[in-house]
C-alpha positions as CSV (number, residue, x, y, z in Angstrom):
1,X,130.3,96.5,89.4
2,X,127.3,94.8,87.3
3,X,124.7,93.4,89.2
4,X,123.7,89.5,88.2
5,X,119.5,89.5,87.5
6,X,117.9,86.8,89.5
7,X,117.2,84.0,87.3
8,X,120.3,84.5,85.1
9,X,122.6,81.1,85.4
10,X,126.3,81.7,85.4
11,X,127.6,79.5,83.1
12,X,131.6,80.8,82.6
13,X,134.3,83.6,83.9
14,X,135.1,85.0,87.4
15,X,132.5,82.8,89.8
16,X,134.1,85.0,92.1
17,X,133.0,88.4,91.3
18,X,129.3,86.8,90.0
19,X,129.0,85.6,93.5
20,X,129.7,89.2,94.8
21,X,127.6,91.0,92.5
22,X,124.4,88.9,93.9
23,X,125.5,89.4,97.2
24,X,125.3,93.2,96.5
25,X,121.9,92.6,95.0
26,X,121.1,91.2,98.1
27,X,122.4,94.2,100.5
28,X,120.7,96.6,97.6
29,X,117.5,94.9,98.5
30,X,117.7,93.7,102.2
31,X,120.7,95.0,103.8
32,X,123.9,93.5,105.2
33,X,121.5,90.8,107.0
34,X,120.1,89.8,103.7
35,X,123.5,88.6,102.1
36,X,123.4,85.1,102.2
37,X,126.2,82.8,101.2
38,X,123.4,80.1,99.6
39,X,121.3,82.5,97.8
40,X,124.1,84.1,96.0
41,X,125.1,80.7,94.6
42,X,121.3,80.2,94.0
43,X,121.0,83.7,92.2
44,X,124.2,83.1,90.4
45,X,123.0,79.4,89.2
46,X,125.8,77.6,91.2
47,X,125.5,75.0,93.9
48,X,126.4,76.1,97.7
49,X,129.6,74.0,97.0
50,X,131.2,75.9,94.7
51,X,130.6,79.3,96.1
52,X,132.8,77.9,98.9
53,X,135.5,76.9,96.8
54,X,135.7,81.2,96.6
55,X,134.6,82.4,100.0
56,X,135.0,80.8,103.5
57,X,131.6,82.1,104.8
58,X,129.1,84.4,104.8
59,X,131.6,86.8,106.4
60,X,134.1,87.0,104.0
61,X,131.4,87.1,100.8
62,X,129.7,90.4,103.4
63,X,133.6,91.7,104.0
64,X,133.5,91.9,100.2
65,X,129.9,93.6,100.1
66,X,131.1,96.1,102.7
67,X,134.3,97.1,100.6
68,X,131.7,97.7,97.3
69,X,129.3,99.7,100.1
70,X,132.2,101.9,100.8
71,X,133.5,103.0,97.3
72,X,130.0,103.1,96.4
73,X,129.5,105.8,98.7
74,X,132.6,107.6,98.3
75,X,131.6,107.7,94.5
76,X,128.2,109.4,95.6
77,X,130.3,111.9,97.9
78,X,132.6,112.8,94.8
79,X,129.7,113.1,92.8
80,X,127.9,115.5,94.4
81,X,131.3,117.8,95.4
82,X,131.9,117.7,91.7
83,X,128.6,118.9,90.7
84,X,128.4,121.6,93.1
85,X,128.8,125.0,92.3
86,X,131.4,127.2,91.4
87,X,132.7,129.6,94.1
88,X,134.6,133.2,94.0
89,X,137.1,132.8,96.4
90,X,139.3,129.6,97.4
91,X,137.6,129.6,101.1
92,X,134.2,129.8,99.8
93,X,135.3,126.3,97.3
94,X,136.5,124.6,100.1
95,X,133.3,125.5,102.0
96,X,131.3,124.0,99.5
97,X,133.2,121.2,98.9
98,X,133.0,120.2,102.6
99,X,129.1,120.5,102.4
100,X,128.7,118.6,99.0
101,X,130.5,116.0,100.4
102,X,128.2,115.8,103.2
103,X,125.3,115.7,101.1
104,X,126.7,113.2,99.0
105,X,126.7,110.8,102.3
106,X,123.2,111.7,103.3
107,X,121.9,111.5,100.0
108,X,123.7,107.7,99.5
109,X,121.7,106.9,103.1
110,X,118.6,108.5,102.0
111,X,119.0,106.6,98.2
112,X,120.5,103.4,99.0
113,X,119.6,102.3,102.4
114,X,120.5,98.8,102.1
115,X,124.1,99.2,100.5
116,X,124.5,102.2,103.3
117,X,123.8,99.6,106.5
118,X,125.9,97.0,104.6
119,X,128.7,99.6,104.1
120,X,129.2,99.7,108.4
121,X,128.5,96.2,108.8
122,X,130.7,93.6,110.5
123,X,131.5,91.0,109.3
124,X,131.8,87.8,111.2
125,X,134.5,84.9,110.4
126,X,133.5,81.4,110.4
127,X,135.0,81.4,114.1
128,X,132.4,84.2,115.0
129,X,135.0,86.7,115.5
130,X,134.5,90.3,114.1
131,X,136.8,90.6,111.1
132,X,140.5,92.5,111.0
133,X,139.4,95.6,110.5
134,X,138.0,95.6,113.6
135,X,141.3,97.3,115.1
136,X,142.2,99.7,112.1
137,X,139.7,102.5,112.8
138,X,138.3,104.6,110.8
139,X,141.3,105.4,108.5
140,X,140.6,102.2,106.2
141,X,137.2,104.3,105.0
142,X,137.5,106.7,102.0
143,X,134.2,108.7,102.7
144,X,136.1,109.7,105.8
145,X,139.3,110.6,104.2
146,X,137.3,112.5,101.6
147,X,135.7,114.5,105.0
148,X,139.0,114.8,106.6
149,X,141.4,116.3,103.2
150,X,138.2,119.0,102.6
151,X,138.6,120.2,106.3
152,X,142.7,120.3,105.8
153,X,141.6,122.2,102.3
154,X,139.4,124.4,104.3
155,X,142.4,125.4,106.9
156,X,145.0,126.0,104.2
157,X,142.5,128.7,103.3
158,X,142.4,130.8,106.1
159,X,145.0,133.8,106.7
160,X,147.0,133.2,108.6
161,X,146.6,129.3,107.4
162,X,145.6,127.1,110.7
163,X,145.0,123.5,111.3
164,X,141.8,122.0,111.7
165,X,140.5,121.6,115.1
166,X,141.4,118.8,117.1
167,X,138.9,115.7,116.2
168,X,137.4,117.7,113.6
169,X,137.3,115.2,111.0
170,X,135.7,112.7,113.3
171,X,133.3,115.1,114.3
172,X,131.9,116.3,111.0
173,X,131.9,112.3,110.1
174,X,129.6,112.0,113.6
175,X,127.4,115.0,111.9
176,X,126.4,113.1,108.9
177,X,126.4,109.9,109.9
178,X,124.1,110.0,112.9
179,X,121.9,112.6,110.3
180,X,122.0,109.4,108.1
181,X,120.9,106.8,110.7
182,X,117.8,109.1,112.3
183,X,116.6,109.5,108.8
184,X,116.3,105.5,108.1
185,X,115.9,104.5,111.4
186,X,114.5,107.6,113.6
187,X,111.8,109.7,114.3
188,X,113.4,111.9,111.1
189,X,112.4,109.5,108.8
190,X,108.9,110.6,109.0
191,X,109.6,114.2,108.1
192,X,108.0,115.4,104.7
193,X,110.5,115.5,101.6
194,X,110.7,119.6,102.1
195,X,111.6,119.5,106.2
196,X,114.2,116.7,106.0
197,X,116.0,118.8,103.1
198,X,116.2,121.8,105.6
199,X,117.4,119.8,108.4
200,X,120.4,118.2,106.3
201,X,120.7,121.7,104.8
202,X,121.1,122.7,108.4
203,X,123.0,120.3,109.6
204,X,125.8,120.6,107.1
205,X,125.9,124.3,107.9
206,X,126.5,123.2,110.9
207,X,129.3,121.2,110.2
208,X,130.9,124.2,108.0
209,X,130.5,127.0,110.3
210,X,132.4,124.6,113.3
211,X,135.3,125.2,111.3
212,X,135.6,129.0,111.4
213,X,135.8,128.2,115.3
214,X,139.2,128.9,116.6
């Protein structure tokens, strides 16, 4: 999705998307706090009233933030499995598919911190209530459905074939994520550039080797 520059003034075509492409400028620079129905319009070059003609509220213009968060970070996860490489035996691929795609999230954290926080936001209607995804779970995610078909990959593998542990997907998801979170927000953000790529090295080995576990 193209970003709108600030001081560009939208003049025809989908107000709609224009309004959502400055609202991810915002998240890119501020996080999901930043997105602000008025200063999209602003941004964009359109008054407050018409920006509402497309979106209720500031919830619904961060719901659609969120949603560009989320494939934005899938994209990195897919990425990264892609460019990792090659392996000699279809256990060994699915091993490093699993880890790519947990670097792919760290890295995405690490490289877009602001897009990342917006990505697990919640939005708010105009009522104040948390939006309707609030009771789907974590299945509506694709990062996680990228996590959980590399561990099902990873079980096909193994002679006799086996299914992965119970929870497993939400665990490895736990790994990575709260990885992500103490390096923005924890004491691991202080860690020289060399020592925080060992610890997500080690973290992901840790996520791979829970899966030989029977």
């Amino acid at each position: 999705m193209p970003a709108i520059s600030g001081g560009k003034t939208y003049h025809h075509g989908d107000l709609r998307n224009a309004l959502i492409c400055a609202a991810v400028d915002l998240a890119t620079e501020g996080g999901p706090e930043a997105v602000v129905l008025r200063e999209a319009a602003r941004r964009v070059g359109v008054s407050p009233t018409a920006a509402y003609r497309h979106f209720e509220g500031r919830g619904e213009l961060l719901a659609a933030v969120r949603d560009h968060a989320r494939r934005a970070l899938a994209d990195s996860m897919e990425r990264t499995a892609v460019r990792a490489p090659g392996a000699d035996t279809p256990a060994l691929a699915a091993e490093g598919r699993l880890a790519a795609l947990c670097r792919g999230y760290v890295g995405f954290a690490v490289d877009q911190p602001g897009l990342y926080r917006s990505a697990f936001s919640t939005p708010r209607t105009a009522s104040g209530d948390a939006g309707p995804e609030a009771d789907t779970g974590c299945v509506e995610v694709r990062a996680f459905t990228l996590l959980a078909d590399a561990l099902d990959a990873l079980g096909a593998t193994a002679r006799p074939p086996r299914p992965p542990r119970p929870a497993a997907e939400a665990a490895a998801w736990s790994a990575v994520h709260g990885l992500s979170l103490l390096l923005l927000d924890g004491p691991l953000r202080r860690l020289p550039a060399q020592r925080r790529a060992d610890v997500v090295e080690s973290t992901l080995a840790m996520v791979v080797s829970g899966t030989r576990a029977p």
